[in-house]
C-alpha positions as CSV (number, residue, x, y, z in Angstrom):
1,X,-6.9,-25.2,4.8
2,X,-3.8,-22.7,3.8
3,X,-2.4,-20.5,6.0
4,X,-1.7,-16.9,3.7
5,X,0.5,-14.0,4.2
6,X,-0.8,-11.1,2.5
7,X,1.8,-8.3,1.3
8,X,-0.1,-4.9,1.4
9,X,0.3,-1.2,0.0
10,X,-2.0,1.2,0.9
11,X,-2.8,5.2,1.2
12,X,-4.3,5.7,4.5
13,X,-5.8,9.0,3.7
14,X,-9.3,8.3,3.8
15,X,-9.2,5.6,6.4
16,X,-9.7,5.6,10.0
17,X,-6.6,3.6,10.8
18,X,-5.6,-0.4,10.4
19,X,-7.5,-1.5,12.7
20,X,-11.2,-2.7,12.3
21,X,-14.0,0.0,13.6
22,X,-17.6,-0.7,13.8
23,X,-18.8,2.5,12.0
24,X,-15.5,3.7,10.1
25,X,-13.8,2.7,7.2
26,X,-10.4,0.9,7.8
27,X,-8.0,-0.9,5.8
28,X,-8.7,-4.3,7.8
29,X,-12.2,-4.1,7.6
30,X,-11.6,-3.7,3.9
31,X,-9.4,-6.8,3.3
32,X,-11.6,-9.2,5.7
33,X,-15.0,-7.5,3.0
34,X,-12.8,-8.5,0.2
35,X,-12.2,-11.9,1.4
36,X,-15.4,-13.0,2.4
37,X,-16.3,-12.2,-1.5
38,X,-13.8,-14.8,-2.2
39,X,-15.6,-17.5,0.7
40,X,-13.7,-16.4,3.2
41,X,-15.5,-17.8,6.8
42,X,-12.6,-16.8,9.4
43,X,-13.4,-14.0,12.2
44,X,-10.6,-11.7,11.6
45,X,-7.3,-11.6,9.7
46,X,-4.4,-10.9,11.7
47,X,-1.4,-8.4,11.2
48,X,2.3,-6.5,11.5
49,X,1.4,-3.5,12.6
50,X,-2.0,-1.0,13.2
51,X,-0.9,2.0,11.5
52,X,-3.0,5.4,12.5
53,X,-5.5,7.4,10.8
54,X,-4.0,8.5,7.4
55,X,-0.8,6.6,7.8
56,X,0.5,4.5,4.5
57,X,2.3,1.3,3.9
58,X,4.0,-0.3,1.1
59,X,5.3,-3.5,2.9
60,X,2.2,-3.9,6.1
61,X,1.8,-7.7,6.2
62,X,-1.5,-10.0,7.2
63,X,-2.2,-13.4,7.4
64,X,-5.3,-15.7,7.3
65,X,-6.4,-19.0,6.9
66,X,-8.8,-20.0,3.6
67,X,-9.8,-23.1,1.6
68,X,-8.3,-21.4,-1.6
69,X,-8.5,-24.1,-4.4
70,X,-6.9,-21.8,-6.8
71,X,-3.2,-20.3,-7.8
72,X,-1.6,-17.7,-4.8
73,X,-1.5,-15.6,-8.5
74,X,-5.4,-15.7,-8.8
75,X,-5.6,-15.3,-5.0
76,X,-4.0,-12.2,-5.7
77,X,-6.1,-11.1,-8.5
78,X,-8.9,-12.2,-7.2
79,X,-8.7,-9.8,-3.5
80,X,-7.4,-6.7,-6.0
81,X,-10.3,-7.0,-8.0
82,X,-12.6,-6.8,-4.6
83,X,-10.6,-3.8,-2.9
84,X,-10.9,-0.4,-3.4
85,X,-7.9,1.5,-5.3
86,X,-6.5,3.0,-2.7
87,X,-4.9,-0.7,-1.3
88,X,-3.7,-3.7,-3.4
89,X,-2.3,-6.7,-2.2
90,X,1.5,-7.0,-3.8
91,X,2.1,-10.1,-3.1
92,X,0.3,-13.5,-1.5
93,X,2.3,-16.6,-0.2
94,X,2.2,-19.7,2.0
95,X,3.4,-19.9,5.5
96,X,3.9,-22.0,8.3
97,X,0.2,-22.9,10.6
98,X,2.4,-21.3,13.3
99,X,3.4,-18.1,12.1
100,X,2.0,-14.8,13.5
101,X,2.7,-11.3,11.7
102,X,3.1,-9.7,14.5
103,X,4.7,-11.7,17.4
104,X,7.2,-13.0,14.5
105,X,8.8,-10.0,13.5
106,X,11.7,-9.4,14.5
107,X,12.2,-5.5,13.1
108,X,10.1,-2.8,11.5
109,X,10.8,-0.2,9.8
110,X,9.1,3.3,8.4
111,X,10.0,6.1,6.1
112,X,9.0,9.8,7.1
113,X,8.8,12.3,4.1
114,X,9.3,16.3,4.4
115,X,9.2,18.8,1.6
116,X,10.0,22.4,2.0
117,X,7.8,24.2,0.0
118,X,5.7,27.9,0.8
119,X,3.3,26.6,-1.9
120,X,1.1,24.0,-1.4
121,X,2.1,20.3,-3.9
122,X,-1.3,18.9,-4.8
123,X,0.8,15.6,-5.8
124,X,2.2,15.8,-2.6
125,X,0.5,16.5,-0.2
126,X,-1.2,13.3,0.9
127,X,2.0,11.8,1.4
128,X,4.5,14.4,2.8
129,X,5.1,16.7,5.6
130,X,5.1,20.5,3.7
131,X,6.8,22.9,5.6
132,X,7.3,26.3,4.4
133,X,10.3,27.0,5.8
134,X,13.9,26.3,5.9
135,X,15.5,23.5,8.5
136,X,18.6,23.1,9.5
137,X,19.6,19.4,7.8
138,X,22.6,19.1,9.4
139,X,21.8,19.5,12.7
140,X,18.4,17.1,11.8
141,X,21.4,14.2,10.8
142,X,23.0,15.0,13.9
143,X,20.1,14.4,15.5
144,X,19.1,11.2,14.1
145,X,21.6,9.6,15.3
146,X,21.0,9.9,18.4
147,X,18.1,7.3,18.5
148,X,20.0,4.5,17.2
149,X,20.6,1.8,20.2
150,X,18.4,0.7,23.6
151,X,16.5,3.7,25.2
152,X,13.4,4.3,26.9
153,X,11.7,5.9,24.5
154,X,8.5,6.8,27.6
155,X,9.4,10.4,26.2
156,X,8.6,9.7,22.2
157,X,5.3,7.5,22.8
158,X,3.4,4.9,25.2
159,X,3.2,1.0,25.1
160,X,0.4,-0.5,23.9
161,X,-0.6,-2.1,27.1
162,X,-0.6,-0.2,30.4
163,X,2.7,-2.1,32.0
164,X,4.2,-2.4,29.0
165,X,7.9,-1.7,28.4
166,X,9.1,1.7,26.9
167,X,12.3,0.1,26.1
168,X,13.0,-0.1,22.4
169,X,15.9,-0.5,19.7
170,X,16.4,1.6,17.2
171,X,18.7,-0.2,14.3
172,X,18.1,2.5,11.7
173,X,18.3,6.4,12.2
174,X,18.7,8.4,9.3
175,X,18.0,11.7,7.4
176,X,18.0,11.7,3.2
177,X,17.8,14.1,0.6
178,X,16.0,12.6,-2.0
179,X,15.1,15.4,-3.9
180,X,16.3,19.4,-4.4
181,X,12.9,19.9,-1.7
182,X,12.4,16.2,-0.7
183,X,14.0,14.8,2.4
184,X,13.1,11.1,4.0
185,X,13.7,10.1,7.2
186,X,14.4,6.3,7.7
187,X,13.6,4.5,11.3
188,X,14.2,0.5,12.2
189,X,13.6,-0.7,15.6
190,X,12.8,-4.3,16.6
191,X,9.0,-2.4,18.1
192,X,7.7,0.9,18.3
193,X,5.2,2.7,20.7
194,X,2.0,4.6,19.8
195,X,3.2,7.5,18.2
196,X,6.8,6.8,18.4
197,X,7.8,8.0,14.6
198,X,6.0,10.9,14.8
199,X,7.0,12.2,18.0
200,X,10.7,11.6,16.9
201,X,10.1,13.7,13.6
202,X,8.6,16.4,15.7
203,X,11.1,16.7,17.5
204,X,14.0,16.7,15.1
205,X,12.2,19.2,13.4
206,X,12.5,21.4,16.6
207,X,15.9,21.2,16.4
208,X,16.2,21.9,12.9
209,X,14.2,24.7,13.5
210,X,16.6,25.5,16.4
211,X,14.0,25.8,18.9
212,X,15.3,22.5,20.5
213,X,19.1,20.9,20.7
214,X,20.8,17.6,21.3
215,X,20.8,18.0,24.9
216,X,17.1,18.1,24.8
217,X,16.9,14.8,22.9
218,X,19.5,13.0,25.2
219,X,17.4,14.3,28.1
220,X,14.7,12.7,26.8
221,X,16.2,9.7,25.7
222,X,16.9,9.2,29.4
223,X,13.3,9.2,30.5
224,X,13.5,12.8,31.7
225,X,10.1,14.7,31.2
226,X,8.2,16.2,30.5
227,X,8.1,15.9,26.4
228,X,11.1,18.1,24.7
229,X,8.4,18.5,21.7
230,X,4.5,18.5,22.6
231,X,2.6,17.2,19.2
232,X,3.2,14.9,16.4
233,X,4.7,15.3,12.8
234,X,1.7,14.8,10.4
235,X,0.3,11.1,9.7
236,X,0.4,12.2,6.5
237,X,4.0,11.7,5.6
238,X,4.6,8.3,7.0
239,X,4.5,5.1,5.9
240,X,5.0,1.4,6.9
241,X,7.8,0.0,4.3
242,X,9.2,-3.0,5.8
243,X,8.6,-5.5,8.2
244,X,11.2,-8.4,8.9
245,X,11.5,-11.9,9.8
246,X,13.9,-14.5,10.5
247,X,15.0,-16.7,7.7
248,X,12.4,-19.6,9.1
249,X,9.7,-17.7,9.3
């Protein structure tokens, strides 16, 4: 028996999240339906990350152990033919009995996409943040920059567990025009808290609407509440890209 790491790009749109539910549609329950096709017996597959409701990936990772007597090429061919379009597996490899996707990783990281538009983009819109007005870019890279380091980020998001840490660094900050109306936002941290992405877009987009300033976010950043920016940016324009490992693993 083989342990597997699974490579995964998906559009979250229509799905209630990563993470299995008894009487929704998620992108787990979809890859364990696919595998059992294939004579797959384990309980569960394990993974990176649970991404929310309508979030993407390009680069979420899984794992799972299989008697596969074939190729890791048909492997792959075999769980794309099984899943629905919206996910494919991108690539399928070999790893060590040991090795856990999550507890393994030793960064993440996630891309956040805005486009200013007044008009709605129906080839955008299930992947982008549209907001129909100007923001001040500048002061949004200002911003950004701000995040990178150690902070307690209780103010951006909650741990997972009740008595878990807040405490997270942020390797990767950064604003990006990628387009005359596109703009990505780029964010590395060795974790992240529920919501944590999201609440930091929100609240850079405060300040580039120049209803909030750095002040605010430093505040913040020092555990001061309550929240500089109620609310969260739009699951819709994030995505899971990378997730990191140490040379052994």
């Amino acid at each position: 028996m083989e342990h597997y790491q699974l490579i995964i790009a998906y559009d979250g749109t229509e799905y209630r999240g990563f993470q299995r539910q008894k009487k929704s549609s998620t992108i787990q329950g979809e890859l364990e339906s696919a595998l059992r096709k294939i004579g797959w017996q384990g309980e569960t597959i394990q993974a990176a990350g649970r991404t929310d409701t309508g979030v993407h990936a390009t680069g979420q990772v899984a794992t799972f152990f299989h008697d596969w007597v074939h190729s890791l090429s048909e492997l792959k061919a075999a769980l794309n033919t099984h899943l629905p379009p919206s996910i494919a597996v991108q690539s399928v490899s070999t790893v060590p009995e040991d090795f856990h996707p999550r507890y393994d990783a030793v960064n993440r990281e996630y891309k956040y996409a805005i486009t200013i538009s007044d008009t709605r983009q129906p080839q955008k819109e299930r992947y982008v943040w549209r907001i129909n007005r100007e923001l001040d870019w500048q002061k949004m890279r200002e911003s950004a920059d701000l995040f990178v380091g150690k902070h307690d980020f209780s103010q951006f998001g909650r741990a997972l567990k009740d008595d878990g840490s807040t405490v997270r660094e942020v390797l990767i900050s950064q604003w990006e025009q990628v387009a005359l109306t596109d703009h990505e936002y780029t964010i590395c941290a060795d974790a992240f808290l529920y919501h944590m992405v999201r609440r930091i877009v929100n609240a850079m987009v405060k300040v580039g609407e120049g209803k909030i300033d750095e002040p605010d976010i430093r505040k913040a950043l020092n555990g001061y509440p309550p929240r500089i920016a109620p609310g969260l940016a739009p699951a819709c324009g994030l995505t899971l890209t990378k997730v990191r490992y140490n040379d052994n693993k």
